[in-house]
C-alpha positions in Angstrom: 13.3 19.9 -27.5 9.9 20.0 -29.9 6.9 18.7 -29.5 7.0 17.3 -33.6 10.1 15.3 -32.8 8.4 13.6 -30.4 5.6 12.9 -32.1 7.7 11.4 -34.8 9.8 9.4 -31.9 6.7 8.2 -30.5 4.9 7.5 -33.8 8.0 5.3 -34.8 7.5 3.6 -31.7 10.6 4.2 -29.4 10.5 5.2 -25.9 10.3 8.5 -24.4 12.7 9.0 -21.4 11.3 10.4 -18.2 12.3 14.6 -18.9 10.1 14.5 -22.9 7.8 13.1 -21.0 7.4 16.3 -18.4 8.5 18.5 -21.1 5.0 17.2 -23.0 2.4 17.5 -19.8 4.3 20.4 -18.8 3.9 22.4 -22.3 0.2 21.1 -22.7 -1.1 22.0 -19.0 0.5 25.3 -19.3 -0.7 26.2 -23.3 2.3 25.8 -24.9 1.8 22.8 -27.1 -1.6 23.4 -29.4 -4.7 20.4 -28.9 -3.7 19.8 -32.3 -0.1 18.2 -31.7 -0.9 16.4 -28.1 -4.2 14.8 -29.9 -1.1 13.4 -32.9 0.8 12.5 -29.4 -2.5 10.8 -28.2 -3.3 8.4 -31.3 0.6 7.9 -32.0 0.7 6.5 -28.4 -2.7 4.5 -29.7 -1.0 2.7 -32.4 2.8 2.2 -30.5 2.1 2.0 -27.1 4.0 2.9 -24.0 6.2 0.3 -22.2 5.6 0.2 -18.0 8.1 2.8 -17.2 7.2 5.4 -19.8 3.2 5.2 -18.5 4.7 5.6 -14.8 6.5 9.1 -15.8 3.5 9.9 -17.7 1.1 9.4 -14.6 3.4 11.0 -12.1 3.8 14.1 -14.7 0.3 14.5 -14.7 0.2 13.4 -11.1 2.0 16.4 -10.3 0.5 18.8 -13.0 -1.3 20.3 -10.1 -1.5 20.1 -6.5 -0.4 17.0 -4.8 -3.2 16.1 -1.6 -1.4 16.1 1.4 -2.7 13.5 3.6 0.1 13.2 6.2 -2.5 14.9 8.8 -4.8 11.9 8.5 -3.8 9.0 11.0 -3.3 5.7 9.7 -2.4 4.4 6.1 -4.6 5.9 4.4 -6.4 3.2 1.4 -8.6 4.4 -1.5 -10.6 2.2 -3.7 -11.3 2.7 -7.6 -13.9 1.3 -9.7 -13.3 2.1 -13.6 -17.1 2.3 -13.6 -20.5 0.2 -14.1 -24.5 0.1 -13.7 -26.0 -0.1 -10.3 -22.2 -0.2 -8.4 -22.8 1.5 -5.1 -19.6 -0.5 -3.6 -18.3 2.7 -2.4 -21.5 3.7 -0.2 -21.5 0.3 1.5 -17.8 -0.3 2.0 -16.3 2.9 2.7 -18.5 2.8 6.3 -17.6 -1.0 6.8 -13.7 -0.1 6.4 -13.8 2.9 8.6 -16.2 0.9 11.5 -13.5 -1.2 11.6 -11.1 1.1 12.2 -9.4 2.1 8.9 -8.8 5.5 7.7 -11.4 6.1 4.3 -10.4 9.6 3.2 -11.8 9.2 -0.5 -12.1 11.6 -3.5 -14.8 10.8 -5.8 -16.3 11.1 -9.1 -19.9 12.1 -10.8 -21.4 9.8 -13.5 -21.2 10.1 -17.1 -23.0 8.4 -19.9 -24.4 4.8 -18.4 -21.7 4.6 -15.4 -23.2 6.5 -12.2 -21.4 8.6 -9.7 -20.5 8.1 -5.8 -21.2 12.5 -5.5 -24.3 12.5 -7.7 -26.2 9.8 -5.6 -24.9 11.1 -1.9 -26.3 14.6 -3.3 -29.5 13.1 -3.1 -29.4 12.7 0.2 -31.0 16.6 1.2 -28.0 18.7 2.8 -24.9 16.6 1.9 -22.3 18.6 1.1 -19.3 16.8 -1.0 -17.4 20.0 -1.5 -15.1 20.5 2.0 -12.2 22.6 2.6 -9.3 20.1 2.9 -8.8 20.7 6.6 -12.5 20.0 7.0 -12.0 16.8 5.5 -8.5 15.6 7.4 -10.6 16.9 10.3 -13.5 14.9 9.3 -11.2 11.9 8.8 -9.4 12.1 11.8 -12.7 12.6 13.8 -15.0 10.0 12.5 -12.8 8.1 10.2 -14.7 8.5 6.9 -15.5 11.7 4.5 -15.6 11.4 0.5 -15.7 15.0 -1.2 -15.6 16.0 -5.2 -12.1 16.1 -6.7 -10.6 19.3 -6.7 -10.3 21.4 -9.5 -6.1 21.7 -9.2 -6.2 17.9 -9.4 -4.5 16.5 -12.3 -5.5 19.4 -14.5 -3.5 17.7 -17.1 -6.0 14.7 -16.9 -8.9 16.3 -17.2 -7.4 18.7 -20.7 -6.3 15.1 -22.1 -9.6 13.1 -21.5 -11.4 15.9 -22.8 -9.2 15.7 -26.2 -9.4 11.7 -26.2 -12.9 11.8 -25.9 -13.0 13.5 -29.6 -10.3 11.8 -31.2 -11.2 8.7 -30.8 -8.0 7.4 -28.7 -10.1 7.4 -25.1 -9.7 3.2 -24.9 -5.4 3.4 -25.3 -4.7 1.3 -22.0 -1.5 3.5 -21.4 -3.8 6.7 -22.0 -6.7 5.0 -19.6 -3.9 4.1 -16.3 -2.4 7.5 -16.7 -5.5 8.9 -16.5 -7.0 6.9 -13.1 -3.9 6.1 -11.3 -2.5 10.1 -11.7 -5.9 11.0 -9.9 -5.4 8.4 -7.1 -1.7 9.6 -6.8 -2.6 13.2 -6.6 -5.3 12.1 -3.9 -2.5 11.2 -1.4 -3.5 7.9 -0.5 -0.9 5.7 0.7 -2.5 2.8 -0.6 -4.5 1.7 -3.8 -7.4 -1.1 -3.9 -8.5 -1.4 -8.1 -11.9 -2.5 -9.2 -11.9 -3.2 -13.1 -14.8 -3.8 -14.1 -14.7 -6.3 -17.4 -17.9 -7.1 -19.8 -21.0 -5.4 -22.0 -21.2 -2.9 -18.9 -18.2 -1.9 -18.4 -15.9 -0.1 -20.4 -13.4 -2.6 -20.9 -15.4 -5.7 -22.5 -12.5 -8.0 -22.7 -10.9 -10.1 -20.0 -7.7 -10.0 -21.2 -7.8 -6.3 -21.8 -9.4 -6.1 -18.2 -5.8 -8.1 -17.1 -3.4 -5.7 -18.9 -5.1 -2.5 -18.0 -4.8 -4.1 -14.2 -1.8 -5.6 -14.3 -0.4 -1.8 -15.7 -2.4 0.1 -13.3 -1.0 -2.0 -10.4 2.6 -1.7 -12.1 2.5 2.2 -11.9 1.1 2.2 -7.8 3.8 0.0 -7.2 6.5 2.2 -9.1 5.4 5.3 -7.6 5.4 3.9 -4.5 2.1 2.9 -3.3 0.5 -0.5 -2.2 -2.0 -1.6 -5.1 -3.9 -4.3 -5.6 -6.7 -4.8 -8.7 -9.6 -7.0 -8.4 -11.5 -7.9 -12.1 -14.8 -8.0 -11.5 -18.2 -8.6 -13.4 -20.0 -5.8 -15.3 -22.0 -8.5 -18.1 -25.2 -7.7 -15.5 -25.6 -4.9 -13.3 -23.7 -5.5 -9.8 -26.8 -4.1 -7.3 -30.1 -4.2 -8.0 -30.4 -0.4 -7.9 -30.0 1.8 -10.6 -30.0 5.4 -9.9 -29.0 7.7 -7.2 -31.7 8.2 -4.8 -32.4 4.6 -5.4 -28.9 3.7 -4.8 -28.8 5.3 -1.7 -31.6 3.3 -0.2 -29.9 -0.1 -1.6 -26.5 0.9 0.1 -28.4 1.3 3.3 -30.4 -1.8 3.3 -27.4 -3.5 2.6 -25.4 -2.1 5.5 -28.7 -2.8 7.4 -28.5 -6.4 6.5 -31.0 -6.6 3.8 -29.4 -5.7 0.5 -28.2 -7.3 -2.7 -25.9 -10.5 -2.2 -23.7 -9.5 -5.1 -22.9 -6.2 -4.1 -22.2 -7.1 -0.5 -20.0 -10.0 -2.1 -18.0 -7.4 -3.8 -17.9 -5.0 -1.0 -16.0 -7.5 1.0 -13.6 -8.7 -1.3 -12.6 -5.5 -1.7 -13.2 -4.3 2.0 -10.8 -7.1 2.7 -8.1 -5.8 0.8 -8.6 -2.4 2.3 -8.1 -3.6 5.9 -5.1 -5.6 4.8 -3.5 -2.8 2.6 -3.8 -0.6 6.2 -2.5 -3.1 8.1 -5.7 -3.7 10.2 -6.0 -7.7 9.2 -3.6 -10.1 8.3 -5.5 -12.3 6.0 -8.3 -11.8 3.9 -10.5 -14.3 6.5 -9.8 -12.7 9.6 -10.7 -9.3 7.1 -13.8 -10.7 6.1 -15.0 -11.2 9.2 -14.1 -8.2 10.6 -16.0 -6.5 8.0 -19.0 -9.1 8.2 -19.1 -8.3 12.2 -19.1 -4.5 11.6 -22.2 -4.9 9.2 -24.1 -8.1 11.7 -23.3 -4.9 14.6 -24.9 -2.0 13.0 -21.8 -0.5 12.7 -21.0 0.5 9.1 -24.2 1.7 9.2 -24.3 4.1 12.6 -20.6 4.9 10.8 -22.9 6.3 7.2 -25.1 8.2 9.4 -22.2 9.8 11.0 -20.4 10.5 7.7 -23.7 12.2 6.8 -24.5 14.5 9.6 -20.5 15.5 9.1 -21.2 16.9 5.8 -24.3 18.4 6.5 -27.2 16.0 5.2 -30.2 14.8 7.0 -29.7 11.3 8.6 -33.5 10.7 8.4 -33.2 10.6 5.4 -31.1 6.9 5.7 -34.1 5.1 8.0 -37.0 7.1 6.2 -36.8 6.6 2.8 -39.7 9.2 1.8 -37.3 11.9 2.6 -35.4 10.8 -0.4 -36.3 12.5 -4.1 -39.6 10.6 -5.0 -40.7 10.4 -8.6 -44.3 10.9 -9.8 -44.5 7.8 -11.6 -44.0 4.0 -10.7 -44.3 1.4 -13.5 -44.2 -2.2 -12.5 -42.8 -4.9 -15.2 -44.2 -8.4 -14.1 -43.5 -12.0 -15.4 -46.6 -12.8 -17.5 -45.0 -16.8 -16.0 -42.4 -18.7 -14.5 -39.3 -18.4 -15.4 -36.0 -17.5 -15.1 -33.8 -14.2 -15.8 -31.3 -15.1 -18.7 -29.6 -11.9 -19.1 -29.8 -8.2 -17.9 -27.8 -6.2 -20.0 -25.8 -3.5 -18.1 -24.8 -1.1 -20.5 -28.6 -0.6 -22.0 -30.3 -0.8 -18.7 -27.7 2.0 -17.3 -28.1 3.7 -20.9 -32.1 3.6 -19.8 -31.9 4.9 -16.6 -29.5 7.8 -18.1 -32.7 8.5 -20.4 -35.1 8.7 -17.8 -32.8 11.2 -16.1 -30.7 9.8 -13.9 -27.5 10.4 -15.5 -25.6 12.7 -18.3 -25.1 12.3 -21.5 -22.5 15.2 -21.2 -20.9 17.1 -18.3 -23.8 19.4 -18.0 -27.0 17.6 -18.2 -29.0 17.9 -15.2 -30.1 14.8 -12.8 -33.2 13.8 -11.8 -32.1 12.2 -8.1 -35.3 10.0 -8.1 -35.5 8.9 -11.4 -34.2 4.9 -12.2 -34.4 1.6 -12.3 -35.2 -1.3 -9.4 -34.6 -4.5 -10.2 -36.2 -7.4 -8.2 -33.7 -10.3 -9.0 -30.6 -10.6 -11.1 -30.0 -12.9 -13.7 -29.9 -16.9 -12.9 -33.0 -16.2 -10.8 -36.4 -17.8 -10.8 -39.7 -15.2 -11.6 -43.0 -16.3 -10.5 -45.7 -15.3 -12.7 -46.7 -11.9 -11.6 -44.3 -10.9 -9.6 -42.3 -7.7 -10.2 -39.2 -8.2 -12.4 -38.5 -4.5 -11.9 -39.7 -1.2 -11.1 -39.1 2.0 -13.3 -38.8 5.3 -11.5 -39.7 8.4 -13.6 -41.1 11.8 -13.2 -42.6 12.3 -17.8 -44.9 9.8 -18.3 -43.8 10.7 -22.1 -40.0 9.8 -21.5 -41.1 7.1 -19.7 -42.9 5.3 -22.5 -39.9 6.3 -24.9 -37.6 4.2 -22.6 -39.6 1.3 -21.5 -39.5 -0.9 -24.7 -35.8 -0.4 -24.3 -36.0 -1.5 -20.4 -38.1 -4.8 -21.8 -35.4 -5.8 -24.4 -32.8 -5.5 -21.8 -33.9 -8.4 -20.0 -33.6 -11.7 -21.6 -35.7 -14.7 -20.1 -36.1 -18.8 -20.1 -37.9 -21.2 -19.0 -34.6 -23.4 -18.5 -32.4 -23.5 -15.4 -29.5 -20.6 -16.2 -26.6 -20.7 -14.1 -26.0 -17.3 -12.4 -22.9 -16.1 -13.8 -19.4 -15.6 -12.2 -19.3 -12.5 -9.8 -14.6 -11.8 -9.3 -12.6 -13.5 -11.9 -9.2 -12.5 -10.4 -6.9 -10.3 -8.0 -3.9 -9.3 -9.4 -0.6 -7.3 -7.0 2.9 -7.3 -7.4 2.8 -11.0 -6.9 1.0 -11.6 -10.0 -2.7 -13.5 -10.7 -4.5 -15.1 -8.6 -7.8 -17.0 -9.9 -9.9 -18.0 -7.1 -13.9 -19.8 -6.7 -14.4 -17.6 -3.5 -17.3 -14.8 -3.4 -18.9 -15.7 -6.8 -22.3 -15.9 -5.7 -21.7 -19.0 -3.7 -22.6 -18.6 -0.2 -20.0 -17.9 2.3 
């Protein structure tokens, strides 16, 4: 077998059977075939495609190019949830303790933030002591105790995926749908859950604009769960405005526990819940999505999912008064307030450039190894279909250099679109797609329950 024939196979658009398919990961993981001939593989795959069964061998390849997480120590069935990415999405921070305070098993690897999309590890590092780095019998331990614990991904997981997004990101092939489920679905494989929720975000924010392409990334992603033997649903979601009204780790943090305190953002307990829901029915723990909901909407109205963050906290080693006394959190130097100059109403709040403007201000990478400032971001004060009072605060920009600061704020400004006409807020879940197909639905989109 060589690597050029396969090229040429793939390039002429016919389908690679299950043992080229190892014989590529396998050779690239290991050295044996050059970045030059896997980034050909990459953009032949770009132009042909891969049909359902050859992006299933190639996940589970790369699934298993390292080690596999064994999670058979963990009670339960274990459900993960995975958001392709957005601006101000702290959905994991708020539902992870809801699932696990109402009894399901959250055992969840997560990711640090890159470019405008921020990270679950980067804002609970803000927190002072967390540790998301535990030994994985710590972390089964930690599971099986309290019910909750979300750690870094390890380095042995999916090596191949991270070798191949590094060579996608410079040869322009990173947005090949088959390339992009490969690359999320063989982490959550390798992660050992037993069950997949999906959350693809579709619009200017998120990295798939188009709702269309939003359905056939999902409706693949959910194809290759279900092939390789998990659950998995996908929700499509909005990303046209930011989903919280936080952007920004430390100031994440404090939105995810004001929400589990009652008191946060509509929209992104809205989303928390779908998804929640699907959690608790994926582990078996409701039977519907209503008698879900309401699960999930007592364990919030208890104080529950919160008392369940604090105890994921203390368990990994941060300070829990840090979560009731905010001033323990970073704290930036400076505060600049942007107020209506009159009434009106928000138009728009454009995701990607107001993430893109927090990630200037510091609070996320450019690359891999920029630094973070924890306290640096953005606070909104309403989201878009809103009405402004004149002088009230539209939002609040956190920042420690007053010269970066007054580099970034014109950008901030443009970012957010007024009117003095009535502007319907826009549509919050599109769809849910599974095994069964699409399902279009009017529930949870900013309408109240």
């Amino acid at each position: 077998m060589r690597m050029v024939d396969l090229i040429k196979k793939k390039r002429d658009g016919q389908a690679l059977d299950k043992q080229e398919i190892e014989y590529i990961i396998d050779g690239y993981t290991n050295g044996d075939i050059p970045d030059y001939q896997m980034a050909a593989f990459n953009m032949a795959v770009y132009f042909s495609g891969m049909n359902d069964r050859e992006t299933t061998d190639l996940t589970i390849a790369m699934a298993k190019s390292g080690k596999m997480a064994d999670l058979s120590a963990i009670n339960g069935i274990k459900v993960d949830k995975h958001s392709t990415g957005g601006v101000a999405d702290t959905t994991t921070l708020v539902l992870a303790p809801l699932v696990a305070a109402c009894g399901a098993p959250v055992a969840k690897m997560a990711g640090r933030g890159l470019g405008h999309t921020g990270g679950t590890l980067d804002k609970l590092e803000s927190i002072p002591g967390m540790r998301v780095s535990l030994s994985m019998d710590e972390f089964i331990n930690n599971v099986n105790t309290i019910g909750l614990a979300i750690i870094g991904q390890t380095e042995d997981l999916a090596p191949a995926d991270k070798k191949l997004y590094a060579l996608r990101d410079v040869t322009a092939t990173v947005d090949a749908i088959p390339l992009i489920a490969s690359s999320i679905m063989s982490k959550k494989l390798a992660g050992g859950a037993d069950a997949i929720v999906l959350d693809v975000k579709v619009g200017e924010g998120a990295f798939m604009k188009d709702y269309d392409d939003a359905v056939k990334l999902a409706e693949l992603m959910v194809n290759i769960g279900e092939n390789a033997g998990k659950r998995t649903v996908a929700a499509i979601t909005d990303m046209n405005q930011p989903l919280g009204l936080a952007i920004g780790n430390s100031l994440e943090v404090i939105e995810a526990c004001e929400t589990l305190k009652g008191r946060g953002c509509k929209d992104l307990l809205d989303v928390c819940l779908f998804l929640g829901s699907h959690m608790l029915m994926l582990a078996g723990m409701a039977a519907s999505g209503g008698q879900a909901v309401s699960m999930l909407e007592d364990a919030l109205k208890s104080g529950r999912g919160f008392a369940k963050l604090k105890e994921m906290v203390a368990a990994q080693g941060g300070n829990c008064e840090a979560l009731e006394d905010y001033s323990l959190l970073p704290q930036a130097k400076i505060k600049h307030e942007i107020k209506a100059e009159r009434d009106l109403y928000l138009s728009r709040l454009h995701a990607e450039q107001l993430g893109l403007c927090a990630m200037r201000l510091g609070a996320g990478r450019a690359t891999k190894d920029d630094a973070i400032d924890l306290s640096a971001g953005i606070m909104l004060n309403k989201k878009a279909g809103e009405f402004v009072r004149k002088d009230e605060i539209i939002a609040t920009v956190y920042a420690n250099d007053e010269q970066r600061l007054n580099g970034v704020l014109p950008d901030i400004l443009n970012s957010i679109e007024t009117s003095e006409d009535f502007i319907e807020r826009p549509k919050l879940i599109y769809s849910l797609l599974s095994k069964h197909g699409i399902e279009r639905f009017s529930l949870f989109t900013n309408v109240d329950r």
